[in-house]
N, C-alpha and C positions, 0 to 999 in steps of 0.2 A: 683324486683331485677334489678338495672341497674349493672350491673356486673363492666363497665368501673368504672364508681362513688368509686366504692367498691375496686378496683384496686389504683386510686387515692386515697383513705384512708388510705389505709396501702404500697402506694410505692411500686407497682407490676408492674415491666415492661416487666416481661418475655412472653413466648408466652404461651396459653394455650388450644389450639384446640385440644392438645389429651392427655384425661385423663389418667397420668400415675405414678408412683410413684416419678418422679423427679420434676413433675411438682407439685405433692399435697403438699410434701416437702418444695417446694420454696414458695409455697403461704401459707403455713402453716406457715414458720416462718418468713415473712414479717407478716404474721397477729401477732402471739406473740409479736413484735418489736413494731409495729405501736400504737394495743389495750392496754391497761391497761387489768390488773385482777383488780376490785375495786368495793365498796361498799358507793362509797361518798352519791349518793341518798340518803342514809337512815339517813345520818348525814347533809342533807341539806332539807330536810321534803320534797322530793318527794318519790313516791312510785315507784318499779320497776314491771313493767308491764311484760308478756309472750307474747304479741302479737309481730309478726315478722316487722311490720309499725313500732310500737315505739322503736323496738329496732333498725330497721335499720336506723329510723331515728337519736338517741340517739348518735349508734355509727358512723355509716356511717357519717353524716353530721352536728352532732355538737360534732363529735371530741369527744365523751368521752370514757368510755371503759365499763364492766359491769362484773358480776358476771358470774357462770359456763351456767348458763340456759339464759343467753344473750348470753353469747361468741359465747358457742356451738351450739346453737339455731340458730342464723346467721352463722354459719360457715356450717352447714348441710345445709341452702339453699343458700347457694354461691356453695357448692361442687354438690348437686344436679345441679342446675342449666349448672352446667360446664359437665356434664352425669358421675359424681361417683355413685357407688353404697352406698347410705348411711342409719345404722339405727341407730338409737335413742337407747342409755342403759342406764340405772341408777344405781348409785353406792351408797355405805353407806362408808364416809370418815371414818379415823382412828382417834381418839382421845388419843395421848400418855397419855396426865394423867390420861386417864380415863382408859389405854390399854384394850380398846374398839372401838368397833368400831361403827356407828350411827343404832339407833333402826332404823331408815327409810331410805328411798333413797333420799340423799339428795345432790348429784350431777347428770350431766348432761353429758355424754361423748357419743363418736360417735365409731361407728365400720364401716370403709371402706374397701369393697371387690373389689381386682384388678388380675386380671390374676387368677384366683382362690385360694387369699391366703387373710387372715384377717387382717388387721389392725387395733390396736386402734389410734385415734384422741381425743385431748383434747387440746384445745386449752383457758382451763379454768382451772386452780386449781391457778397460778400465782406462788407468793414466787419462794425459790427454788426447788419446786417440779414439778413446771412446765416440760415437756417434747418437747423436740426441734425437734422430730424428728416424726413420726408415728411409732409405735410398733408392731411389727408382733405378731398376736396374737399364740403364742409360749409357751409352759411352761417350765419353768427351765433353758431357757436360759439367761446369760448377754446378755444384748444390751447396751455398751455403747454408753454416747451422752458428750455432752461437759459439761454439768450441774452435770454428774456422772453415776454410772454406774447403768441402770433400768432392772429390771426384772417383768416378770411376772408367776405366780406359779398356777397350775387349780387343785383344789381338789375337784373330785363332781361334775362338774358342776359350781364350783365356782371359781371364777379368782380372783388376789391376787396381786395388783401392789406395789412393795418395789422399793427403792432406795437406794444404799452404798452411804454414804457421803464419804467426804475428810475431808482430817484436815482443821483446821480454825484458821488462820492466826488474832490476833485482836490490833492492834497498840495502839490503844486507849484502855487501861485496863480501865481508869476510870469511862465508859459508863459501867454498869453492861448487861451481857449476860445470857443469857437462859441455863441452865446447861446441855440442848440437846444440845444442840450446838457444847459444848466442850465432850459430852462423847457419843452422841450416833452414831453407825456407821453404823447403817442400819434400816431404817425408812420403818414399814407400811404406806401404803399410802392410799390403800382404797381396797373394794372389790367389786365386780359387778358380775353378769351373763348376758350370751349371749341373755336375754330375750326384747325382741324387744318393745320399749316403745314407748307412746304419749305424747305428750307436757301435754296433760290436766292431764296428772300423774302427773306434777311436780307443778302444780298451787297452790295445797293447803300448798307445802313444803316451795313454793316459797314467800306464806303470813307469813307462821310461822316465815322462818329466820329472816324475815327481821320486825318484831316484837315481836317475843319474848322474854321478860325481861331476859334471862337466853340464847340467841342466841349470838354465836359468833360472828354475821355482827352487833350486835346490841349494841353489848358491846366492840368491835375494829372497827373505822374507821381505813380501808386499801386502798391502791393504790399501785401495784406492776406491772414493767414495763421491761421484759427482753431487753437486751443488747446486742451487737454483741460478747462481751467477759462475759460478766455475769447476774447479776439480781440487780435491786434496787427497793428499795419498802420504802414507807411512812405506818406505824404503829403508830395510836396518832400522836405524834410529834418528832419521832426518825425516821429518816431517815437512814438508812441501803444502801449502798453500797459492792457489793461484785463481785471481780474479781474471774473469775473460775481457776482453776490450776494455779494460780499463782506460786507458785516455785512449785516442790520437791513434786508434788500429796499434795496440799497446797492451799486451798482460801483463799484468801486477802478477809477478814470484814472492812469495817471502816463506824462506828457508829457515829451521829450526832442529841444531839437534838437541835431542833427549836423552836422559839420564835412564838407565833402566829401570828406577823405581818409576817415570813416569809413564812408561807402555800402559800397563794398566791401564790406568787412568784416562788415557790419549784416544786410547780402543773404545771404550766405551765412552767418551763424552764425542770423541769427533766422527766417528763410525756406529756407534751403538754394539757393538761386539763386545761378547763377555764371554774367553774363553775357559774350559771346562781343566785344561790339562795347561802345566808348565810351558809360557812362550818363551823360545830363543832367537830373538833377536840375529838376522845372519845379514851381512854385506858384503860378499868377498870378488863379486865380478863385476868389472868392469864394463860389463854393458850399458850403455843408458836405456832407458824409460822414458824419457822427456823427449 
């Protein structure tokens, strides 16, 4: 880990000699800003590796961004490295249409202990579920963040991340929307326990998604890239724009699709990604993201 390298990637000019919560904060959401959430790999016929080299390399130094078990993955040996207390937890996302939630552990998040109180770190789910901020690990309280208001719920042993949306704002009627979008007001997000995990837990999860006929990463090419005021993300070839509270407890959407000569272009001006191998473009599931 050269740490400076890793500061220049995501634009971190603050100071960071004493591990504290203003400082994980600040480097937590230069990292959101700088990384992508995405899954282009899998739609350019490379494979996404667990080793901490390909992913530092990946992200750190050709600029790209990566999935929860890359983000997080490098983001717990950046925070280690700087002396946080960090461990490794795995969660099983929510799937609304299935209002289920994943038979396995198939993300990747971080739990950071400071002055003796818990935080969650994630610096990987992207879309608008992303979280701006670190979460005290808390039950039952609001925390809001600028993205909306998050909570976390412990029943058992078992923690329970939701998010209250806002209204949504869509100028453009003629791009059809996700009917969560317009009617749902409070999203499960995923669940986890305090159970302390290893990367090599997540290797066999980390083959499946990204090959299974029937996987989410496999059946949507994504790239999603928080904002200083919101979130934008490439899904297929619709590009998604959204400003956070824009009026009256109110996001601004504005929906665009793209022609394939424009990806290119799109990547690298609105994400900064400049991939190496042929992108294909894929939309064929009906899940939402939003």
């Amino acid at each position: 880990m050269d740490i400076k390298e890793y500061f220049a990637r995501i634009s971190y000019r603050g100071s960071y000699d004493k591990p504290d919560l203003a400082t994980l904060t600040d480097i937590f959401q230069h990292h959101i800003r700088a990384v992508p959430f995405e899954n282009l790999s899998i739609h350019c016929g490379e494979s996404i590796e667990l080793d901490l080299e390909a992913t530092y390399k990946k992200i750190v130094r050709k600029k790209r961004g990566g999935w929860c078990m890359e983000n997080n993955h490098l983001l717990s040996w950046v925070l280690k490295t700087l002396g946080y207390d960090v461990t490794l937890l795995g969660s099983k996302v929510y799937v609304p249409e299935y209002d289920a939630y994943a038979d396995d552990i198939d993300h990747l998040l971080l739990k950071v202990v400071l002055d003796g109180k818990s935080y969650i770190v994630d610096g990987g789910f992207g879309m608008v579920y992303q979280i701006w901020q670190p979460m005290e690990l808390i039950s039952g309280i609001d925390q809001p963040q600028t993205p909306g208001v998050f909570r976390l719920l412990e029943e058992s042993g078992v923690w329970y991340l939701e998010k209250v949306k806002r209204k949504q704002w869509v100028p453009n009627q003629s791009v059809s929307t996700s009917h969560n979008m317009e009617k749902e007001v409070c999203r499960r997000v995923y669940l986890f326990t305090l159970q302390p995990r290893d990367i090599e837990e997540f290797r066999a999860r980390n083959a499946h998604l990204q090959t299974a006929p029937d996987s989410l990463f496999v059946t949507k090419s994504m790239c999603s890239l928080q904002t200083p005021d919101g979130v934008r993300a490439l899904v297929g070839w619709k590009l998604t724009e959204i400003k956070y509270n824009y009026k009256d407890n109110m996001d601004l959407v504005e929906i665009r699709i793209l022609a394939d000569e424009e990806m290119e272009k799109t990547l690298k001006e609105k994400f900064n990604v400049t991939l190496d191998k042929k992108f294909v473009p894929i939309n064929t599931s009906r899940l939402s993201l939003f």
